[in-house]
C-alpha positions in Angstrom: 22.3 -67.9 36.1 22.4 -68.5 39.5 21.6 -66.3 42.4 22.9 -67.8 46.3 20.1 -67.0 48.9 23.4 -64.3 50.3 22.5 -62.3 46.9 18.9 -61.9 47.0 18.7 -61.2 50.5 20.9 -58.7 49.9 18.8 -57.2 47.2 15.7 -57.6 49.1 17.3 -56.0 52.0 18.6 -52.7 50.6 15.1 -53.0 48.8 13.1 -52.6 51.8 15.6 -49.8 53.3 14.9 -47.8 49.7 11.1 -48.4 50.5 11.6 -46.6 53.6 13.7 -44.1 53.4 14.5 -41.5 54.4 13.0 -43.5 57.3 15.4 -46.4 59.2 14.5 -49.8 59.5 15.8 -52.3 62.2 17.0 -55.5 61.0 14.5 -57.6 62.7 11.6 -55.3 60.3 13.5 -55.8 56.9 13.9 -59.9 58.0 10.0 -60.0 59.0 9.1 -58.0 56.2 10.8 -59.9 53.7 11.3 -63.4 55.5 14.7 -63.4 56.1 16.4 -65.0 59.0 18.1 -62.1 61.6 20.9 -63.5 62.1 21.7 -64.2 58.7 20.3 -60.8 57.7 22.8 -59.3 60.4 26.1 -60.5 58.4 24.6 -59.1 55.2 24.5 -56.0 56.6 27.1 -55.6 57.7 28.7 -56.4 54.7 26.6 -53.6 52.7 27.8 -50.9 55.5 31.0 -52.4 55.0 30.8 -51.4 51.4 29.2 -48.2 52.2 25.8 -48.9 51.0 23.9 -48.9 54.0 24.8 -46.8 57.6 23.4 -48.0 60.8 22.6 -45.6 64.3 21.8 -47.2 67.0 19.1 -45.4 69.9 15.4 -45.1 69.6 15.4 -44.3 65.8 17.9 -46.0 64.9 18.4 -48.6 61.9 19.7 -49.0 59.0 19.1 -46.7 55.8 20.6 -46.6 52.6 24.0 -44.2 52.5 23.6 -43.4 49.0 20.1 -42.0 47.1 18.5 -45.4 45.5 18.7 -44.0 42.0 22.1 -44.4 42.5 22.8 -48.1 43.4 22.2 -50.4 40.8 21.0 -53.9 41.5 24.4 -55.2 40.2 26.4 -53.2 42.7 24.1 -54.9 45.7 24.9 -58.1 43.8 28.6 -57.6 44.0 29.3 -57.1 47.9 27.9 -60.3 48.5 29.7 -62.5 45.2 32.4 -60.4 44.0 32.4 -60.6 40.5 28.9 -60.8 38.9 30.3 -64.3 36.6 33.0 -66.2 36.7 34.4 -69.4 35.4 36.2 -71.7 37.8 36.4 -68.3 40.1 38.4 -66.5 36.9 36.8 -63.7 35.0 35.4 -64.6 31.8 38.5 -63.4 29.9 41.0 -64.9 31.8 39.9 -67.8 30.6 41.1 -69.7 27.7 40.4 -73.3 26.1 42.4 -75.8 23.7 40.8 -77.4 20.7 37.1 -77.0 19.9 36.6 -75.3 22.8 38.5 -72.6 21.9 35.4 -69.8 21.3 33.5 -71.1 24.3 35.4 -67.9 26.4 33.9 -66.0 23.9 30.4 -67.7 24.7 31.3 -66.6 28.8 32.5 -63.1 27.8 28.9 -62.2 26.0 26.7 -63.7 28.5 28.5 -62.0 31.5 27.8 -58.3 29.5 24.0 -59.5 28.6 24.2 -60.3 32.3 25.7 -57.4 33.1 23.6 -54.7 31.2 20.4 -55.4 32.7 22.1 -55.6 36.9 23.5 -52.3 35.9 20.7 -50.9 34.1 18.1 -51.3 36.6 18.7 -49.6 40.2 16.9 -50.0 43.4 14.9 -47.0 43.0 13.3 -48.6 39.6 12.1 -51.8 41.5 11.1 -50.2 44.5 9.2 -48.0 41.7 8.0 -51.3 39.7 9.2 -49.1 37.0 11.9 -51.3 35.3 14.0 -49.3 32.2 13.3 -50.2 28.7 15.8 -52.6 28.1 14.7 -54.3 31.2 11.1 -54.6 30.6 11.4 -55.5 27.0 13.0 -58.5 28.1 10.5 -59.8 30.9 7.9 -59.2 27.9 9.4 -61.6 25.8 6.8 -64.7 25.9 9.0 -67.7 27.2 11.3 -65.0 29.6 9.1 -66.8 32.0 9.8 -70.2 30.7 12.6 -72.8 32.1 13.4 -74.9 29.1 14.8 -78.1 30.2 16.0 -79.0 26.1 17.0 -76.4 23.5 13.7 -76.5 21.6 15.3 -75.6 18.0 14.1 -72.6 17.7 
């Protein structure tokens, strides 16, 4: 799994705006707050309003907010706007892909890790980590003991 610095600032950005709201924040509080450049934070939200995730108004209480309720927008969908597809294989979906020989399951391999992937970004919305309430199927899996663990070698197990 990999996660570009684009992605998480995008999460962490629409983060802060569910943490505010109904209240607007200005895109030099969500980069202080979070330690974000501005200027890079600027493209990225653009691209959420773009996607219709986020509305700006400019004046004296202006900012962004979210344009949608953050029960509503799942981490996933944030995720998306910023990488397109949530996994991909030489920039083809898992199922396009195919493979000759021995290799012939490994699409397989892709197409179940993307939907492992997949159920947890979709299962868990902004409104749940802005709660630090993640769902079931979320949480059981952060309280599995080496969840926590990089393993550099498969240990056998």
């Amino acid at each position: 799994m990999r996660i570009n610095a684009r992605v998480d600032y995008a999460v962490r950005a629409v983060l802060e705006l569910a943490a505010a709201a109904p209240g607007a924040l200005t895109c030099d509080k969500i980069a202080a707050a979070q330690g974000i450049p501005s200027r890079f934070l600027q493209a990225i939200l653009a691209d959420l309003q773009h996607a219709r995730l986020v509305t700006s108004q400019r004046g004296r209480d202006g900012g962004y907010r979210l344009a949608l309720p953050a029960s509503e927008i799942s981490i996933a969908r944030v995720m998306r706007v910023e990488q397109g597809f949530l996994a991909e294989v030489h920039g083809q979906r898992p199922e396009e892909v195919s493979y000759p020989g021995a290799a012939t399951e490994l699409a397989g391999v892709w197409v179940a890790a993307r939907e492992a992937y997949r159920r947890v970004l979709e299962g868990v919305t902004v409104a749940d980590v802005v709660a630090g309430q993640l769902p079931a199927h979320a949480a059981e899996l952060v309280a599995i003991d080496n969840a926590w663990r990089s393993f550099s070698e498969p240990s056998g197990d």
